[in-house]
N, C-alpha and C positions, 0 to 999 in steps of 0.2 A: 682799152675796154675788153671786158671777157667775152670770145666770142657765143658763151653761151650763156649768155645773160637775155638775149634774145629769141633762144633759137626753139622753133615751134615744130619742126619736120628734120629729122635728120634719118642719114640712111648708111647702112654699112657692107662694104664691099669684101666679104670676109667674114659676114656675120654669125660662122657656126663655128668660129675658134672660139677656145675655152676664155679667151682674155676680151677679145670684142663682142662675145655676148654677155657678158658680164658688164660691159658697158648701155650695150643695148638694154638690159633688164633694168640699170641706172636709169636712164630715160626714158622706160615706160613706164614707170613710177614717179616721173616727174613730169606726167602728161602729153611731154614732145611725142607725134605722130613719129615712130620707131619701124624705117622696115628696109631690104636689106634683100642681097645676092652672095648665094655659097655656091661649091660646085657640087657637093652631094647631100644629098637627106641624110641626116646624125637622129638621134637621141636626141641630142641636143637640141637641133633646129625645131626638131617636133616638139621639144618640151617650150621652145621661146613660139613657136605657130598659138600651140594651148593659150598663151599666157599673153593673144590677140597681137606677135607683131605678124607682118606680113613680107615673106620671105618667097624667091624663086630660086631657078638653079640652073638657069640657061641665062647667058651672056646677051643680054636680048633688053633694048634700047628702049623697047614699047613697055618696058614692065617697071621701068627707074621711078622713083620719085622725084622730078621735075621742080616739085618746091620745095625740098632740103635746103635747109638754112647752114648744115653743113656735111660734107660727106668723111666718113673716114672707112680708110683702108687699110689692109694688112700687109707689110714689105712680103707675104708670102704670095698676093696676087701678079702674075706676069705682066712686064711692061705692055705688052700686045694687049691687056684686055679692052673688048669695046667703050663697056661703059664705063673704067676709070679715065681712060681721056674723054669721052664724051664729056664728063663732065669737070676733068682738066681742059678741055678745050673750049668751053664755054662759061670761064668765069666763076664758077663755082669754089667757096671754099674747100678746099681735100684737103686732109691732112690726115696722119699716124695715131695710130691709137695712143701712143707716148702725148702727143699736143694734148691730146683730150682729157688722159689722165693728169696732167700739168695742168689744166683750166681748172679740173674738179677739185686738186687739193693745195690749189696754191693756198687760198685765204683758210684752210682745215689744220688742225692737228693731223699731223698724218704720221705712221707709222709702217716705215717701207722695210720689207724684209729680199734680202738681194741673196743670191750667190749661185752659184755653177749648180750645186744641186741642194735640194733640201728646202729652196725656200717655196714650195708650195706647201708643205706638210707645216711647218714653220710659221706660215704666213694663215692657213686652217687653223692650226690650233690658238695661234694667239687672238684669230678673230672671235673664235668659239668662246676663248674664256673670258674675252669683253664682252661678248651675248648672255652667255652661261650669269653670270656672276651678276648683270644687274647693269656696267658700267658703261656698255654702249657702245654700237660703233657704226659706221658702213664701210661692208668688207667689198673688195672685190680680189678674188679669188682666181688662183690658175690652176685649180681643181676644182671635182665636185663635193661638196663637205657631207659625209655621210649621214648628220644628224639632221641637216636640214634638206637633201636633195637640190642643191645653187652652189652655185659660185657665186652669187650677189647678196646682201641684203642691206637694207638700208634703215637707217635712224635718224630722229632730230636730233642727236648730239652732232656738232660740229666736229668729230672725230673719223680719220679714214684709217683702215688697213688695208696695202696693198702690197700684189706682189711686184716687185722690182727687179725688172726682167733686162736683163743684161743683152738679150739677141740685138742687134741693131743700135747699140749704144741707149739703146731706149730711157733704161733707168736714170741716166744723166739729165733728165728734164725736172726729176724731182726733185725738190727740198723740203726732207723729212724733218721733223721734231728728233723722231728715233728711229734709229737707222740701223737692223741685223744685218751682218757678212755672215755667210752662212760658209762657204768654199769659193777659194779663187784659184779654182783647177783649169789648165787649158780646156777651152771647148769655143765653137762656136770661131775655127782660124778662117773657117771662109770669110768673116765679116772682122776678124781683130791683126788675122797675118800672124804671128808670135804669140807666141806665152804671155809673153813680156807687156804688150800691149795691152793684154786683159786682165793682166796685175796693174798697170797704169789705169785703167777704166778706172777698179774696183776704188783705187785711190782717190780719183777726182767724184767718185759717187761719195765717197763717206766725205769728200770738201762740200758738198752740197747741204751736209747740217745745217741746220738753222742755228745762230748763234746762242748757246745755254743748252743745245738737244744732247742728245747721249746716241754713242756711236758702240752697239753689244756686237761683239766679234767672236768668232770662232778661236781658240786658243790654238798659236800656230799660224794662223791665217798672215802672211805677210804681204803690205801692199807700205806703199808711202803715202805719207796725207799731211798736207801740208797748213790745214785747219787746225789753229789749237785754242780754238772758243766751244772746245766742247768737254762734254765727259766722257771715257771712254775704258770698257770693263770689258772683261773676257768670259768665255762659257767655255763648258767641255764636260761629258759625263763620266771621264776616268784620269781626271787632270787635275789634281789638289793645290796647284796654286792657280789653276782660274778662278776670276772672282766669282764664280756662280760653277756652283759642281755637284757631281751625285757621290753620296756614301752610302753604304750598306744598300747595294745593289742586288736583287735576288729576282728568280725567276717563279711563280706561284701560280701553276695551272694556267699557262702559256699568257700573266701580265706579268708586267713587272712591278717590284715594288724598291721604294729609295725616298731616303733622305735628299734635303737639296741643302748647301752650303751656301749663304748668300752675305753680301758686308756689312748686315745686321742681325746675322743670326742663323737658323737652321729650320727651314719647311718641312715639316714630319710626316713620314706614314703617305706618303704619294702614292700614288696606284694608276699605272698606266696598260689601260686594255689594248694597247696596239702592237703587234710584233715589231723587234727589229730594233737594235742596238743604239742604229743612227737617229730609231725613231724618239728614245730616251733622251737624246742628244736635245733634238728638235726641241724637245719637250721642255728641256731645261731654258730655252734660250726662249721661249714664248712666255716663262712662267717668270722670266726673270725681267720680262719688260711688263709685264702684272705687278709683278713688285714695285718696279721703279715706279710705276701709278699709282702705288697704295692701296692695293687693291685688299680686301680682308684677306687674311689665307686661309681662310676656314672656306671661304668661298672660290680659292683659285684652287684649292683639291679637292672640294667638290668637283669643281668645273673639269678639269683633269681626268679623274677619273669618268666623266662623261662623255669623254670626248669618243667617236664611235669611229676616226678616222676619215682616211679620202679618197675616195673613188680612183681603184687604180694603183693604191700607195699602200703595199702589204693587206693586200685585202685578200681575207678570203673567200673562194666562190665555192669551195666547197671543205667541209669539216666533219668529218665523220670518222672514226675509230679504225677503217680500212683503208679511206683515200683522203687525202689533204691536195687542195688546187689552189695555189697562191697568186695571185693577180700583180703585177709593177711595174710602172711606167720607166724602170731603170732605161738608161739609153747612154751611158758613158761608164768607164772602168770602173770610174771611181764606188759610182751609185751602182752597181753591181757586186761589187766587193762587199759592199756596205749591207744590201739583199744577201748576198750569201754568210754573212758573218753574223748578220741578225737572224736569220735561220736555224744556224747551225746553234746557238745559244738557246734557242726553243725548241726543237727537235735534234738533239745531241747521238750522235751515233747513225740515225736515221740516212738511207742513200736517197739523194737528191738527185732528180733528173730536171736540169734547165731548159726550157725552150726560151730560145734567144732570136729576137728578130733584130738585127743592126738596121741602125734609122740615120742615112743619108751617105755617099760614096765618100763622101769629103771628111767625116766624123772617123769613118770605118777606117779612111787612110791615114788619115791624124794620128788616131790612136789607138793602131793595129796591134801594138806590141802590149799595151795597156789591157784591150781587150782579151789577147791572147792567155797574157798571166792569168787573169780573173777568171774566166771561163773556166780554166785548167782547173781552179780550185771545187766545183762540181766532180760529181761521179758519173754523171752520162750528159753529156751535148748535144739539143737536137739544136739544130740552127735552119732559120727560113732566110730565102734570099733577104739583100737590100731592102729597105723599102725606103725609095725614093725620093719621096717627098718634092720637094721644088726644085730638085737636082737631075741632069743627065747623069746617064753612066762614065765612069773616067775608066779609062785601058787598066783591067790586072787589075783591078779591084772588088772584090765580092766576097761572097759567104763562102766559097771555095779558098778563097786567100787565106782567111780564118780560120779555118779548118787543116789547111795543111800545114800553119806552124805550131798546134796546141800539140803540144805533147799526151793529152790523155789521149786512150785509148777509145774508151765508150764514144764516140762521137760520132754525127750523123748528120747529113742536110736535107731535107724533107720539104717537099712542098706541103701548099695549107691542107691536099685531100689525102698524100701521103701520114700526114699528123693527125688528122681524124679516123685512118685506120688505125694507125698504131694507137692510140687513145684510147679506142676499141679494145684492146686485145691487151696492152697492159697492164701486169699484176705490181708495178711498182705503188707505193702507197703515194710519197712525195713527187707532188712535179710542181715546178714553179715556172711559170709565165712571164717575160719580159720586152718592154720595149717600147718606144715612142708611136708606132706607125700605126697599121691598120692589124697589128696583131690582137686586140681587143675584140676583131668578131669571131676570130679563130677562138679566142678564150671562150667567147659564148658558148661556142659549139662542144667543145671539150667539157664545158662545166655541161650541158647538156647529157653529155656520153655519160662521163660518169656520175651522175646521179640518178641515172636510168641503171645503172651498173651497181649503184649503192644498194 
């Protein structure tokens, strides 16, 4: 029996991450009494307090929901915390955000978008152009979707889109209809040990098909799969024998516009307002599971070009004719390279200054040499320490390590009030913004500076 076929009160230990309040916002729309422990006041939290759930931010016994029917938590909360044993220690069902997304889409069409990077933009757009177009869904989101301000929204169609989050082996609970590999680049070895392991994951997520579903992969993408009760097609925006591809790619007052090649034919005249090479990519691989639905195409480029992006994902906070301040939640080589190479195709010639915050000691050390390439490919480096996240520090490892293998010269490590002078006082036009951690209040403040400076 589904444990939430019952459940009247549930409460979440972790409730200001982007993926379990997006579950939360599922069950305040489904009447369950919704309320919940973070460690700091977000945006977020404030935007889920508005929208009547009831959240604190002190580890504190007397503030729990006592009649949760079920509790879930985030593997980013410490074994030590009070109130996750309290209420492992007293019977209660706990479990992972993963169980919970397993309960919601088992008996759904559902529509899981997986990979090392790319599938939150990926997993945005293709929920937008089943909202956009008329055809339905309920998304739940590991961004914020710029056009509707959530990560959530919900419909009577029996259909889910979700992202398929690889941290924690998580994504392996699901069994999708249709199932996007977006990248199976190492990340995430504190939790998989090897490469190798997390091309093994990515494998046994695409066995989790549902028999007759369809399995859209990234062209190149190499994993084994040992399912052969599906369908299974390739994408790529500069790759002529994927099944789904762009021609006549051009840039037109910083969108882009493209043909898409599909294995009935040709989607004309696209128009993508979002920067960013990878983002065209993204684009092809959401447009081509529209298709696989049937979807009108006069209505999937409508929706396409309405797409207004996601919070954090090539956004920009400031645009003006003197200063450009571009916002990304980049946090591994790969999706860095990816920001700089979609950049540089929009602003061609232009000197780029990166402000880079590496997001966890274990990431940084993984893929020191990854980061180092990448970086180098910028014109000037500011770098803020680590940001931590649910990790100690490990010996010999920081933003100084980083620093002293890149071969550019322009380079610099700067604390957050360090970077808000310099912000100050800079006549560069380009600076772009990156990183998983807490460098998003530092962004505030910069877009601040210079729009006082505009």
């Amino acid at each position: 029996m589904n444990p939430l076929s019952n459940c009247k009160n549930i409460y979440f230990i972790g409730i200001g991450g982007i993926g379990m309040s997006a579950l939360a916002r599922y069950f305040n729309t489904q009447g369950v009494v919704v309320s919940g422990y973070d460690k700091t006041p977000t945006e977020l939290t404030h935007a889920l307090e508005a929208e009547g759930i009831k959240i604190h931010f002190e580890d504190d016994l007397t503030k729990i929901d006592k009649e949760a029917t079920v509790v879930v938590y985030t593997p980013a909360i410490p074994a030590n915390h009070g109130e996750l044993n309290y209420y492992k220690d007293n019977g209660y069902l706990v479990v992972k955000r993963s169980d919970v997304l397993q309960w919601i889409t088992e008996n759904a069409f559902t529509i899981a978008i997986a990979g090392t990077h790319g599938k939150t933009t990926t997993t945005s757009m293709t929920a937008h152009i089943l909202r956009h177009t008329g055809y339905g869904c309920n998304a739940f989101l590991g961004g914020i979707a710029s056009n509707y301000g959530t990560n959530f929204w919900s419909h009577e169609k029996n259909v889910v889109v979700v992202e398929a989050d690889e941290y924690d082996r998580s994504f392996l609970k699901l069994a999708p209809n249709i199932a996007v590999i977006t990248a199976v680049d190492p990340d995430h070895l504190d939790i998989y040990g090897t490469a190798e392991e997390v091309v093994k994951a990515f494998g046994e997520f695409s066995d989790k098909i549902k028999p007759g579903g369809a399995l859209i992969q990234k062209k190149g993408t190499h994993f084994i799969t040992n399912a052969t009760n599906k369908n299974v097609f390739t994408y790529a925006y500069d790759q002529l024998t994927a099944s789904f591809h762009t021609i006549n790619l051009k840039v037109v007052d910083g969108s882009y516009h493209f043909d898409l090649v599909h294995p009935k034919g040709v989607l004309k005249n696209i128009v993508l307002n979002m920067g960013g090479l990878h983002n065209v990519e993204n684009a092809t691989a959401a447009i081509s599971i529209a298709l696989s639905l049937d979807i009108e195409e006069d209505k999937i480029i409508q929706a396409v070009a309405a797409f207004a992006g996601v919070k954090r994902r090539f956004e920009y906070k400031v645009k003006t004719p003197t200063k450009v301040l571009i916002d990304d939640y980049a946090h591994h080589p790969e999706e860095l390279n990816a920001l700089i190479t979609g950049i540089r195709s929009i602003f061609p010639g232009e000197k780029m200054v990166l402000v880079f915050q590496p997001h966890l000691y274990s990431r940084t050390k993984d893929q020191c040499d990854g980061f180092v390439s990448t970086l180098d490919k910028a014109d000037e480096v500011i770098l803020l320490p680590i940001y931590p996240a649910r990790e100690l520090p490990m010996e010999g490892v920081s933003s100084e390590m980083l620093l002293n293998k890149m071969s550019l010269t322009n380079k610099k490590i700067m604390s957050k009030e360090q970077l808000f002078d310099w912000a100050a006082h800079t006549k560069d036009k380009l600076v772009v913004m990156a990183g998983a951690g807490d460098i998003d209040v530092c962004i505030t403040k910069v877009q601040e500076i210079f729009t006082q400076k505009a």
